[in-house]
C-alpha positions as CSV (number, residue, x, y, z in Angstrom):
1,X,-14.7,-11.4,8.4
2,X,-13.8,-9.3,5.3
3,X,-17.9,-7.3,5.7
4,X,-17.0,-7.2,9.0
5,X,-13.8,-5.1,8.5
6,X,-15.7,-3.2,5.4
7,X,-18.4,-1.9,7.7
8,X,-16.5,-0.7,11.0
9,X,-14.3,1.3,8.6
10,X,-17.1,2.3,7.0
11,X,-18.4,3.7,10.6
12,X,-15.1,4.7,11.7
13,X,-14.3,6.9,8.3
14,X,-18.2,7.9,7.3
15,X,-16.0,10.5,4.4
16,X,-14.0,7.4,2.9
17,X,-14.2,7.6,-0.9
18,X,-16.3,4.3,-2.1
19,X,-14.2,3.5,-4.4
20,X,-11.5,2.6,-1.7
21,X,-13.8,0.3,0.1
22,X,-14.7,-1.4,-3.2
23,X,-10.7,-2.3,-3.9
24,X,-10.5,-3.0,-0.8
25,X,-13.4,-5.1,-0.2
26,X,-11.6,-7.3,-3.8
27,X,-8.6,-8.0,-1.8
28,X,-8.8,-10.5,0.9
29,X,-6.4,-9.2,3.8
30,X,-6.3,-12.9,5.0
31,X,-4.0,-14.2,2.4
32,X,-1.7,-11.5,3.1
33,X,-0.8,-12.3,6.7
34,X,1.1,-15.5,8.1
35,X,-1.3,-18.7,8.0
36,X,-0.7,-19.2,11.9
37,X,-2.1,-15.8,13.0
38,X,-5.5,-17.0,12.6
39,X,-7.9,-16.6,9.8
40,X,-10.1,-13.9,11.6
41,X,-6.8,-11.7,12.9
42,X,-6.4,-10.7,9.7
43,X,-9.3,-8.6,9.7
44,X,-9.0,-7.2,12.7
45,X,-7.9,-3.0,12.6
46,X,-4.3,-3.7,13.3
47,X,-0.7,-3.8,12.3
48,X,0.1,-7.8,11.9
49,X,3.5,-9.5,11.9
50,X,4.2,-10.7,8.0
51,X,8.0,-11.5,9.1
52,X,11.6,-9.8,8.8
53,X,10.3,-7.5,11.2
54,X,7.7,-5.8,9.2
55,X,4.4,-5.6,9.4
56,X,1.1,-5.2,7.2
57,X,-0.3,-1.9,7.8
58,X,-4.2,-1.7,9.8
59,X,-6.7,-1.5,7.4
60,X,-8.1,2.0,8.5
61,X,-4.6,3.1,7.7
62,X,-4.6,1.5,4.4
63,X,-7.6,3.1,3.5
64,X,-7.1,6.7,4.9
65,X,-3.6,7.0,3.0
66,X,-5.5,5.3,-0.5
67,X,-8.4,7.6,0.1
68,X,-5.7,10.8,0.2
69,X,-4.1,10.1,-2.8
70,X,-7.4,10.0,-5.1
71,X,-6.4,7.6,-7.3
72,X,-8.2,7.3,-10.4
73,X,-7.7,4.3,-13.4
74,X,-5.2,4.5,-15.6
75,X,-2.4,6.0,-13.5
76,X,1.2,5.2,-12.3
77,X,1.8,4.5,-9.1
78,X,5.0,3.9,-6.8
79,X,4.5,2.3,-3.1
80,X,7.8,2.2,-1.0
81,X,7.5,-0.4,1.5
82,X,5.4,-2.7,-0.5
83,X,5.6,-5.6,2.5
84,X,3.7,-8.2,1.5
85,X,2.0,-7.0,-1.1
86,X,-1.8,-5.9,0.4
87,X,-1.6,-2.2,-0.6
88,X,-0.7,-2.7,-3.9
89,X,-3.3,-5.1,-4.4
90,X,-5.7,-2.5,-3.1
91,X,-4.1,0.3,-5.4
92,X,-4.1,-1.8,-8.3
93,X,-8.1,-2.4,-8.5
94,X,-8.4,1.6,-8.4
95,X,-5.8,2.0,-11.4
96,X,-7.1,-1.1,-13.3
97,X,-5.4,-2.9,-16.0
98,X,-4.6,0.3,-17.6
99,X,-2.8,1.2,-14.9
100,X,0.5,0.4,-12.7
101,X,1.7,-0.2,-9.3
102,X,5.0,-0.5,-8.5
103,X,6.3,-1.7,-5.1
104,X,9.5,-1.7,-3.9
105,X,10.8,-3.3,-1.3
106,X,14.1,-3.5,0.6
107,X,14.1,-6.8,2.5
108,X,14.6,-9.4,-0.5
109,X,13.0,-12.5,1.3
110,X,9.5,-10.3,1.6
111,X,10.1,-8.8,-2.3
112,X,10.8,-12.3,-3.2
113,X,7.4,-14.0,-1.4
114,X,5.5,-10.6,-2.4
115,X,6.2,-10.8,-6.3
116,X,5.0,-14.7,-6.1
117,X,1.6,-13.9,-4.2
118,X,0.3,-11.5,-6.4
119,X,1.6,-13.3,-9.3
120,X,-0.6,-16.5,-8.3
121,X,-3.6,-13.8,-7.5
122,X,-3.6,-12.9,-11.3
123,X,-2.1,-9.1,-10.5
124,X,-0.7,-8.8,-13.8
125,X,-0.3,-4.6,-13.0
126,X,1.6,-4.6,-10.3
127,X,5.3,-4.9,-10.7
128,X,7.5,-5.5,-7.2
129,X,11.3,-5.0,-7.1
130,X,13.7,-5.8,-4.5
131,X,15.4,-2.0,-3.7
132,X,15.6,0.5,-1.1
133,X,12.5,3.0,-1.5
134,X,14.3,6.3,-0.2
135,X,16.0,6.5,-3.9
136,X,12.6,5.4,-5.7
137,X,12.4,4.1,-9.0
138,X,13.5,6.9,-11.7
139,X,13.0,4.4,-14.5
140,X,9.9,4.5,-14.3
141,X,9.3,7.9,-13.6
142,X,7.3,10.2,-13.5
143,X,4.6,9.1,-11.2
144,X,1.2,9.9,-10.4
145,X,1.6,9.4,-6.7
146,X,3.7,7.9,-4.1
147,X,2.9,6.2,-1.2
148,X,5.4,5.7,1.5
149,X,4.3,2.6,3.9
150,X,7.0,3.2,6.5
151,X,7.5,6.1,8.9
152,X,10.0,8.7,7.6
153,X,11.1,11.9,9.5
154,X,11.2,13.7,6.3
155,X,10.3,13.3,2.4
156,X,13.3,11.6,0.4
157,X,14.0,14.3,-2.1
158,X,14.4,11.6,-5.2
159,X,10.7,11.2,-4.6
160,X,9.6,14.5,-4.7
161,X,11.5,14.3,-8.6
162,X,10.0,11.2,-9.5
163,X,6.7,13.0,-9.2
164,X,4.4,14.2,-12.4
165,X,3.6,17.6,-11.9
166,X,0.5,18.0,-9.6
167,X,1.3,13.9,-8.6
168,X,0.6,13.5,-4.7
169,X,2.9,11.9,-2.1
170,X,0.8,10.5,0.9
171,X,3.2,9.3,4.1
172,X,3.5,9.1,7.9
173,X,6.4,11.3,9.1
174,X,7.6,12.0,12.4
175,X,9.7,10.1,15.3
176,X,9.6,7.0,16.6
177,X,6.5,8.4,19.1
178,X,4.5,10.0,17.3
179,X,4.0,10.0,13.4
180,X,1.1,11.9,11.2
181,X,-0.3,11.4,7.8
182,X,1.1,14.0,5.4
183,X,-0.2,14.3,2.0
C-alpha cells in the first residue's frame, strides 16, 4: 500500500523534490493511524482520525508543505501540531542524525503516545514536548524552519522570532472554509 501512495503522489505532484518521497517512502503511515481503521486506510490521500479530535494530515499535504520548506541534513526543525508523530518522522530522515525535529504538541494524551512511538521506531532526533505551539519553543531557538500542522488565521509572532535568519515557516492559514498553504 505504501508504493501505492508513493506513486499517485508522484503523479499528482510531478515537481515534488525526491528527496521528500524517499523520507517519506521510510516511514510507514500505517503505524501512525488507529489499528481499527484498517491497514490499507492509511494510505489512502486523506485526513485520518488518530483520536482527541485530531487528525493525521493526507499524505499529498504532508509532502507539499515538506517539499516547501527545502529541508536539507543537518538542520533544526520545529513542527507545531506534531499529532501522532508522522511528519516528524518524515522531517527527521531529511535532517538525519545530525539534525533535529522538535514537535510540540498541546493535547498531552497524543504528546504522551507520540513521544513512545517514535521512541520504539529508533527516532533518536526527534524530540516531542507536551506545549501549546502558538508560543513555540524559544529554548531551542533559533530554527531553520517551522512547520505549523493546524490551520491558523495568522502567523503567531513568537514564531516568526524563533526563526534563523532566512529560516522558512510553511502553514495553512485562513478560516474555517477555506485555508491555503503559505510559505
Amino acid at each position: 500500500y505504501l508504493q501505492i501512495m508513493l506513486r499517485r503522489l508522484r503523479i499528482r505532484l510531478p515537481d515534488i523534490n525526491d528527496d521528500v518521497l524517499a523520507a517519506m517512502a521510510k516511514v510507514d503511515r500505517g503505524r501512525f493511524v488507529p489499528i481499527g481503521l484498517g491497514e490499507h486506510f492509511a494510505y489512502v490521500d486523506r485526513p485520518l482520525p488518530i483520536g482527541e479530535e485530531q487528525t493525521i494530515s493526507a499524505p499529498e499535504i504532508v509532502a507539499r508543505m515538506t517539499h516547501l520548506l527545502n529541508v536539507q541534513t543537518g538542520e533544526k526543525i520545529l513542527e507545531v501540531g506534531a499529532g501522532c508523530g508522522y511528519q516528524a518522522a518524515v522531517l527527521a530522515n531529511l535532517v538525519g542524525e545530525s539534525g533535529r525535529v522538535i514537535g510540540l504538541e498541546i493535547v498531552p494524551v497524543l504528546a504522551q503516545g507520540t513521544k513512545e512511538r517514535l521512541a520504539q521506531m529508533g527516532y533518536n532526533n526527534i524530540e516531542i514536548i507536551q506545549a501549546d505551539g502558538y508560543q513555540g519553543f524559544p529554548q531551542e531557538a533559533p530554527y531553520d524552519h517551522i512547520i505549523i500542522a493546524c490551520r491558523v488565521d495568522h502567523v503567531p509572532q513568537p514564531l516568526i522570532g524563533q526563526l534563523k535568519d532566512g529560516g522558512t515557516i510553511v502553514l495553512p492559514l485562513g478560516g474555517p472554509g477555506s485555508q491555503l498553504l503559505k510559505l
